[in-house]
Every structure is written in C-alpha cells, then in structure tokens.
C-alpha positions, -999 to 999 in steps of 0.1 A, spaced: 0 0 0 11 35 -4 24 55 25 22 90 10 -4 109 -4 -30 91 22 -54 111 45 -50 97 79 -72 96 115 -51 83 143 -68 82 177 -51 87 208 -28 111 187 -14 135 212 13 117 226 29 91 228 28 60 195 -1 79 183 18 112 184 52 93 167 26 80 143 14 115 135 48 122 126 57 95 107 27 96 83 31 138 82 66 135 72 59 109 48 37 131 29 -1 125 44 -25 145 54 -31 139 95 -56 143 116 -59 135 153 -82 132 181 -78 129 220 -93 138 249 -69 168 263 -73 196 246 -40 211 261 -24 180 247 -36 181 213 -28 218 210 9 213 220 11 181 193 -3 210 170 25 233 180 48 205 174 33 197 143 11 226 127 4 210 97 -20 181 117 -52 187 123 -72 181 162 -104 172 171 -113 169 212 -131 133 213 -138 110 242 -142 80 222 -161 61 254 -189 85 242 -212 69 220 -221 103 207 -188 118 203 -178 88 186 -209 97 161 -198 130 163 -158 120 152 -175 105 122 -197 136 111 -170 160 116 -140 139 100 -163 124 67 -175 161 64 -146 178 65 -117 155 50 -135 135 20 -101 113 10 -100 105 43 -86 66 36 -64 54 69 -80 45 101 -54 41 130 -73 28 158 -49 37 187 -64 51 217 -61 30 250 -57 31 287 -39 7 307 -52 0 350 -34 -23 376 -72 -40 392 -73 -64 413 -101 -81 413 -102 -98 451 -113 -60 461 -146 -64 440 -161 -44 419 -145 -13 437 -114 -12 415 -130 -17 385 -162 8 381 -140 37 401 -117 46 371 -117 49 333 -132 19 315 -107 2 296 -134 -16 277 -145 13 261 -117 32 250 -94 -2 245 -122 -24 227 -153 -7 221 -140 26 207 -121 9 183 -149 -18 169 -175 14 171 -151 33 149 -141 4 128 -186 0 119 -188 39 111 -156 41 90 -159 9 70 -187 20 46 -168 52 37 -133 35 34 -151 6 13 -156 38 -14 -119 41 -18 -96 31 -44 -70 25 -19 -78 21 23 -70 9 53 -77 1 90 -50 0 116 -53 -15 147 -26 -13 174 -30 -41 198 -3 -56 223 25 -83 228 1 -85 261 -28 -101 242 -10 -129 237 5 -139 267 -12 -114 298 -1 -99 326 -22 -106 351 -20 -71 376 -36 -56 345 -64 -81 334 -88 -60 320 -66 -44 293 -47 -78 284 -81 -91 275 -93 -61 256 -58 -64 234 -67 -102 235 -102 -92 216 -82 -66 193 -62 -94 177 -94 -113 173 -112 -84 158 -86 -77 129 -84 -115 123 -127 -118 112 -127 -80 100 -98 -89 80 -114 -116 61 -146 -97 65 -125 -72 40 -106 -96 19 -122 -87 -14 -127 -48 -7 -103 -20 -7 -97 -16 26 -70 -38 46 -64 -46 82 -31 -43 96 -27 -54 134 6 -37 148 14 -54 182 37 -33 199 63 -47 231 66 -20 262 67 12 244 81 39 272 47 62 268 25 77 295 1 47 288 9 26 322 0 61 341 25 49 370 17 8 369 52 -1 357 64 18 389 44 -4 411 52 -34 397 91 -26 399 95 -20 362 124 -4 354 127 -9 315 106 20 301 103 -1 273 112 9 232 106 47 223 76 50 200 93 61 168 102 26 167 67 16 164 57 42 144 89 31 118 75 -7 122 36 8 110 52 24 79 73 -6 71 40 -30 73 21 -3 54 48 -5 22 50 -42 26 16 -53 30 24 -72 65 -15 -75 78 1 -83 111 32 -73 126 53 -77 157 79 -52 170 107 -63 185 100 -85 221 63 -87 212 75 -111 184 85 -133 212 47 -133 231 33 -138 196 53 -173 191 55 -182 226 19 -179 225 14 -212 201 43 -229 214 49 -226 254 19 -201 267 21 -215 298 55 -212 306 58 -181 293 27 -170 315 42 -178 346 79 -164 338 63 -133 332 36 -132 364 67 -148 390 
C-alpha cells in the first residue's frame, strides 16, 4: 500500500505511539488528523506539528464517537487510513470487587469498544476508496497477559481477534487490516503501573513503532510484531504456559 499521499485519522494522537505516528505519516507526505481527549495536549502536538489537524473526542462516548465521524467524513472526503490507537492501561485487582474496576476509566470502552464502534462507522466510507485501510494497534500482552492488568490484556486479546474476522470480512474490498502489536513502548500509557510493579525498563521509544507501521504499510504485512512482542506472539502457540508464569513470577 502507499504510505504518502494518504489522508490519515489516528486516535489517541497527542502523545505518545499515536503522536510518533502522527509524525511518521506527516513526514511521509499525508495528510493527518488527530483526536484525543486533552485539549491542552492536542494543542501542543499542534504546535509541534502545525500542519496536523485536532479534534477533542472522548471516544467512550457513544455520541462523540458519532460526532468524530460527522466532523472527519464532512470535513476530509479522502480521508482513507483509520489508525485505531487510543487505550488506557489500570493495575485491578479483582479480590477487592467491583471497587477497583467501576472507580476509574473503562478500559473496555476506549481499549475495545472505541475501536470496533469506529471500525462500523468508517468501514462504509473507506469501502468507497480506491485505496484504504484500518490500523489497529493491539499488544505483545494479548498474547501472553499480565495478570495485575487483566482487563486491558483481554481487551488487546479481543483486538487481535477483531482484525483477524474483519480482516477476512474485507478480503475482497479496498480496505485492509493491519494489526501492529507493539512490546513495552516507554509512553505515559501505564500512568504509574510499571512503577508499582518494579518495572524499570521504560520499554522501546515510539518512533520505533511508528517506523514498524510504515514498514508494514509498504509491505503489506497484515500483522506485525515489534521487537520483544514477536517473542509473546510465538510463545503464545508454542509454550503459553510457561511463558505466562515467567512473566507473572
């Protein structure tokens, strides 16, 4: 597939992969727009990058997910990349009950829902193109979990699912599903979890990942490990239990 000349949505584009993403696709000659919920953050990737476009969007909102849709189809009409990137990552545990869980930002919707809700508006539009294509970034973590952070594991576990049916879904249209599954990215995703759990790799920057979505983009590599999450992938089909409990000792 081409990777200039495209008109590109990446969610969760303020900071972070999708802000390296932003970058990547601006410098390789696209047309970028981006959406978050901070509107301080998406003003200082604008001053970083003047030439992207921002929209404010909760995308746990049914209706600002409609509303994304209006505003974008209206206003960019070759819109033709999807990057489904958005996500928030919570330590619960879930001997406290339901305490943990409802007393924080659903990862469910933003991690799952947000991007299968975007993925049903944007489809019929994208399906007009010559050219088009749906990105979704899952996680080295839906393929072998962690379990402090259950909830988003299992929404990156539904992620690689997702791409696999919508993929064949798509097989005879336009539009293509990439699935990038990134390792630990250093990011502000964790919000403080790697602290607590004595983390002190930070993880690969996100240029890296950002290089790796360009790379499958030119190649046509539907789905695409970076660096360690390559190991989770294959471990998951040839020692996922193992590899479960070196990573939860």
């Amino acid at each position: 597939m081409k990777i200039a000349g495209n008109t590109v949505l990446i969610t969760g584009g303020a900071t972070g992969i999708g802000f390296s993403l932003a970058e990547a696709f601006a410098k390789a000659g696209n047309e970028v727009i981006i959406c978050g919920r901070r509107e301080s953050k998406l003003k200082e990737a604008k001053n970083k990058l003047p030439q992207i476009h921002i929209r404010a969007c909760d995308l746990s909102k049914d209706k600002e997910r409609e509303s994304l849709y209006n505003w974008v189809t209206s206003n960019f009409r070759n819109l033709n990349i999807l990057v489904n990137n958005a996500g928030i990552q919570r330590m619960i545990d879930f001997k406290t009950g339901i305490h943990e869980l409802v007393n924080g930002e659903d990862e469910i919707d933003i991690n799952l829902k947000g991007y299968v809700h975007l993925s049903a508006y944007f489809i019929p539009y994208l399906l007009k193109k010559k050219e088009a294509a749906i990105i979704n970034i899952s996680s080295g973590l839906g393929f072998i979990p962690i379990a402090a952070m259950p909830v988003y594991c299992a929404t990156k576990a539904a992620i690689h699912s997702f791409s696999l049916s919508l993929r064949h879904q798509l097989k005879d249209t336009p539009v293509r599903v990439f699935e990038i599954i990134p390792p630990t990215v250093d990011t502000e995703l964790d919000k403080g979890t790697r602290e607590a759990r004595g983390m002190k790799d930070r993880g690969i920057h996100s240029s890296e990942v950002a290089g790796a979505v360009m790379k499958a983009l030119e190649s046509n590599a539907y789905e695409l490990a970076v660096g360690a999450a390559e190991n989770l992938r294959m471990g998951a089909r040839k020692n996922p239990e193992e590899l479960f409990q070196r990573m939860n000792h």
